[in-house]
N, C-alpha and C positions, 0 to 999 in steps of 0.2 A: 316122431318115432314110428309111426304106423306107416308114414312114405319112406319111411328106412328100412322098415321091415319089408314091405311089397318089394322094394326096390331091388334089395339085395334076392331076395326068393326069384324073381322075375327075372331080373338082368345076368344075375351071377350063377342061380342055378343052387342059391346055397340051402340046408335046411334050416330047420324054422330055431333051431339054436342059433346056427351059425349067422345067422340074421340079426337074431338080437345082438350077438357079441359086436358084429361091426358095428351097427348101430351106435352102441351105446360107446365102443369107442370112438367114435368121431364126434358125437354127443357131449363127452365129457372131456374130447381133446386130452386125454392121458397120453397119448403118443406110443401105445404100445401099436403092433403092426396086427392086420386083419389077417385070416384064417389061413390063404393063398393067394398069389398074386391074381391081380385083377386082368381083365381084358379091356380093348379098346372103350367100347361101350360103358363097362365097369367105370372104368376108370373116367368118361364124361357124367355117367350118374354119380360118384363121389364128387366129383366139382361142383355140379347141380347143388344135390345135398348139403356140400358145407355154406354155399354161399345162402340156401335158404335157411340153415343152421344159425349161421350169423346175423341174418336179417333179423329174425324171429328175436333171437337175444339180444339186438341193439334196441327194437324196439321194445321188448320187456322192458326193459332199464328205463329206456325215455317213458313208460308208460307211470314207472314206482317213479322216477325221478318228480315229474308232472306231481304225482299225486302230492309229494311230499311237500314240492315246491309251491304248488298255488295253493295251500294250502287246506284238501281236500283231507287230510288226514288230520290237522286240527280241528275242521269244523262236526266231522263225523266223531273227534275224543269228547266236541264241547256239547254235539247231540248225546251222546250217552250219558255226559256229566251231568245235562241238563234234566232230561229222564229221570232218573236215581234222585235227582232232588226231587222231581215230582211225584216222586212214588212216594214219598217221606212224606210229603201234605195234605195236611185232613184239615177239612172244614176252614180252604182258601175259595178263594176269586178269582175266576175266570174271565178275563176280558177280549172277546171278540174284537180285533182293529186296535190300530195302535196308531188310528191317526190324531186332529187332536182331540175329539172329543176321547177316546180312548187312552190317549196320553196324558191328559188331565185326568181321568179317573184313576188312573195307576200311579199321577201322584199324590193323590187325596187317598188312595188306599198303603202306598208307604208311607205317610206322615200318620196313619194313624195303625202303623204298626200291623196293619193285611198282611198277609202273605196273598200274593195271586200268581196268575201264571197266564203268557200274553198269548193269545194266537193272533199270528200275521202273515199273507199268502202276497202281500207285495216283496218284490225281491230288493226294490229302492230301500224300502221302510226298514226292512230288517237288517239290509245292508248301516242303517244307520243306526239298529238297533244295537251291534255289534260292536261299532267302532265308540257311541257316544252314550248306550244306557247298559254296560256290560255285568249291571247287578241286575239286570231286569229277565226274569226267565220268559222266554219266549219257547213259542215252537212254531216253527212255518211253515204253511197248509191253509188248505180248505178249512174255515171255521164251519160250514156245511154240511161236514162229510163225517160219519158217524165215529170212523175211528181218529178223528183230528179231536175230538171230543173226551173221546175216551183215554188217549192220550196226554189230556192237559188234565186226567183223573176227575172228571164230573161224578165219575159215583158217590165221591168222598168230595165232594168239594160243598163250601156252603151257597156260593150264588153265581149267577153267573151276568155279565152286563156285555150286551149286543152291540156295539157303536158302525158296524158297518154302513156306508155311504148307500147303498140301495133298499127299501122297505122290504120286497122281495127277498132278499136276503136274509134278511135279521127275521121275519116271519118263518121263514125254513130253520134259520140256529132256535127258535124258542119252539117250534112243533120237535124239531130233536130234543134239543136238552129238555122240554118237558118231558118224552118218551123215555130218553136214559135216567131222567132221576127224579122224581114226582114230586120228591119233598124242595126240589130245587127253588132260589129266590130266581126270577129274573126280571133282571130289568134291561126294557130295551129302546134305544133310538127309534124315532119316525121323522120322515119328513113330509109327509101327507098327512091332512087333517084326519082321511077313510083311514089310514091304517093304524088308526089308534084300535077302533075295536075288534081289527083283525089282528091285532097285535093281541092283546088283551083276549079273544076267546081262540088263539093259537095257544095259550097258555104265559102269559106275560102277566106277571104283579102289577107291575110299574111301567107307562109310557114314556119317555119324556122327548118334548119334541124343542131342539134348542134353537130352534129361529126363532118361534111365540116365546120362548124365552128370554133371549137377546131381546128383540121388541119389545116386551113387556118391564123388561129391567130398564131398557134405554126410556121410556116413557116414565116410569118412573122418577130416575134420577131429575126430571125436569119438575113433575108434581109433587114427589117427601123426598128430595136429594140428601136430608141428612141421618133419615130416618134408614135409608138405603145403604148408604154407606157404614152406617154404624153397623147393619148385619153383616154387608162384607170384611167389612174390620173384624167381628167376631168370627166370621169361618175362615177367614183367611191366615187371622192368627195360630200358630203353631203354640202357643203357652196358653192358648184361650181352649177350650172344650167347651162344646154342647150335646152330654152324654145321655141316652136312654139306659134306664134302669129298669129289668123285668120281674115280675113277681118270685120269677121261677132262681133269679141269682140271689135271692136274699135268704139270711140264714132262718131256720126253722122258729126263733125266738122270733122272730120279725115279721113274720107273715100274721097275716092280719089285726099289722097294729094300725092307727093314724101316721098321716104324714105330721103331724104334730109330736108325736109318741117318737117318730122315729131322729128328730130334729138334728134333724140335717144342715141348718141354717146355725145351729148355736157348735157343732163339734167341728163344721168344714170349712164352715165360709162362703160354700156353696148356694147356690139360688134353687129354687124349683119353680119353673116356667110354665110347667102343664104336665097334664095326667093323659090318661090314656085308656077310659074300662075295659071290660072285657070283653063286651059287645061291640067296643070300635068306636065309641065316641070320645071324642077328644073335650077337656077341659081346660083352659088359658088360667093360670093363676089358680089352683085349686083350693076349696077349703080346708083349713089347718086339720079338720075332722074326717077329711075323707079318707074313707080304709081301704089300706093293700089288700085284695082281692084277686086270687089266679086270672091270669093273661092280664093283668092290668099292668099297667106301666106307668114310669116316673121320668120327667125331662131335666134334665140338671141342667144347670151355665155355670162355669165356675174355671177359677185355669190350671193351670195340669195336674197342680201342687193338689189343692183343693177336690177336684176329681178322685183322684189315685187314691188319697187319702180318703174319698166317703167307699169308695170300691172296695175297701180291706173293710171298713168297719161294719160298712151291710152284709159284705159274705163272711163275717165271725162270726 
C-alpha cells in the first residue's frame, strides 16, 4: 500500500487522496476505474504494482495454507489447551526428561493417580510424545530456563523430579526450582558419584543414581533372589499398595492414640511395616504401643481395597 501510494504521488502527479483511491482500487480489484487516465510510465508502474499485488497474495495464502496444513495451527490450539490445564493444577509433579528414567517416573506417578506435567526440549521425544502418550501433558523447552519452569506452574506444584542425562544440568534445574519454590520436594538423577552432594547442597532432598542401582538389584537377585522379587512383585502390583500415613491426615480423635488404639489390622486387613518419628528415625515393625506424635508417620502394605478403606476411616 505504501509503494502504491509513493507510486501514484511520484509517477502520476496525483494528491495524497487520489493515491489512496487508486491504490486501494487495484488492492481490492473492485474494477471500478482510477481518477484519470494514466500515462506511459503510469501505466508500467500499475503493471509493476499489480504483479507485486498478486505475488504478495499468493504467497499470503501458501503462507495460512502451510500453516493450517503441517499442522502448525493444531499444535499451537494443543499449547494453549495444554497451558489451561496447567493453570488448574495444584500440588502435581514436575518431571524434567521424558526419557526412560523419566518415563518410568511418569508412569509410577499415573498408576498412582499424580497428576504431573512433562518438560521435554528433545524434538524426537516429544514428537513421540504426541503421537503415542497423548494424555501426557507435556511442554517443550529448556527445563533450565526459569520461565520453562514457571510455566509447567512450580509455584503451586508439590515436587519436582530431574531425570536429565547430564549432572550439569539437573544441578542447574534444582538451584532454580529450589529458588522459585523453597517449600519444593526435589528429587534428582546423578551419574557421578561427586554429584551426589552437589546435588544435595544445590538444594536436592533426594539423589538417586540408577546405575549403583541397577548393579546393586542385579547382584542381588543372585544373593536373596526371592526376597527381591517379592518386593518387585509388591511395587509392581497395581492392586498391591505400600502407603505412608501422616500425623497431620488423621482425624483430631486419632491423634495421639497407639498404633494399637488405632487397629488398623482388625478394621482393614492392612499391615503396618514401619513407623517413622518425628525426629526421622525410622522403626521396622513397630510396637503395638507406639503413639501417633506430630511429623510422625505410618507405612501400611495392604491392596487397594484395604488401603482406600483405612484412608476414609483415619481422616473421619
Amino acid at each position: 500500500m505504501l509503494f502504491g501510494f509513493i507510486g501514484f504521488i511520484v509517477v502520476e502527479g496525483q494528491s495524497f487522496s487520489e493515491a489512496v483511491y487508486s491504490t486501494i482500487i487495484i488492492l481490492s480489484t473492485v474494477g471500478l476505474g482510477l481518477t484519470h487516465n494514466l500515462s506511459d510510465a503510469g501505466r508500467w508502474f500499475v503493471v509493476i504494482f499489480i504483479i507485486i499485488s498478486i505475488g504478495i497474495f499468493a504467497y499470503a495464502v501458501s503462507v495460512v495454507t502451510s500453516y493450517i496444513m503441517e499442522g502448525e495451527l493444531q499444535r499451537y490450539l494443543r499449547i494453549r489447551k495444554v497451558k489451561k490445564e496447567i493453570d488448574k493444577l495444584k500440588d502435581h509433579v514436575i518431571v524434567c526428561g521424558f526419557g526412560r528414567n523419566g518415563k518410568q517416573a511418569c508412569e509410577q506417578l499415573r498408576s498412582h493417580g499424580q497428576s504431573f506435567v512433562a518438560i521435554e526440549s528433545s524434538t524426537s521425544i516429544t514428537a513421540d510424545i504426541r503421537e503415542h502418550h497423548r494424555d501426557v501433558l507435556f511442554i517443550e523447552g529448556n527445563a533450565t530456563q526459569d520461565e520453562i519452569l514457571i510455566e509447567a506452574g512450580i509455584s503451586h506444584a508439590r515436587a519436582l523430579i530431574t531425570t536429565l542425562p547430564k549432572d550439569a544440568d539437573n544441578v542447574f534445574v534444582v538451584l532454580t526450582a529450589r529458588e522459585l519454590n523453597p517449600k519444593l520436594k526435589i528429587i534428582s538423577r546423578a551419574s557421578e558419584d561427586s554429584s551426589d552432594n552437589k546435588l544435595k547442597r544445590a538444594g536436592a532432598n533426594n539423589v538417586i543414581m540408577p546405575d549403583k542401582i541397577g548393579g546393586t538389584h542385579m547382584a542381588t537377585l543372585v544373593t536373596r533372589p526371592d526376597v527381591l522379587e517379592f518386593l518387585d512383585y509388591i511395587t509392581g502390583r497395581i492392586n498391591i499398595r505400600l502407603e505412608e500415613i501422616l500425623y497431620n491426615n488423621l482425624s483430631d480423635r486419632l491423634k495421639g492414640k497407639t498404633i494399637r488404639e488405632l487397629e488398623i489390622r482388625n478394621k482393614t486387613g492392612a499391615n503396618i511395616i514401619g513407623f517413622k518419628t518425628g525426629d526421622g528415625e525410622y522403626v521396622i515393625n513397630p510396637n503395638p504401643d507406639t503413639v501417633m506424635r506430630p511429623d510422625a508417620k505410618l507405612f501400611v502394605l495392604g491392596t487397594q481395597e484395604q488401603v482406600t478403606h483405612l484412608l476414609q476411616i483415619l481422616s473421619s
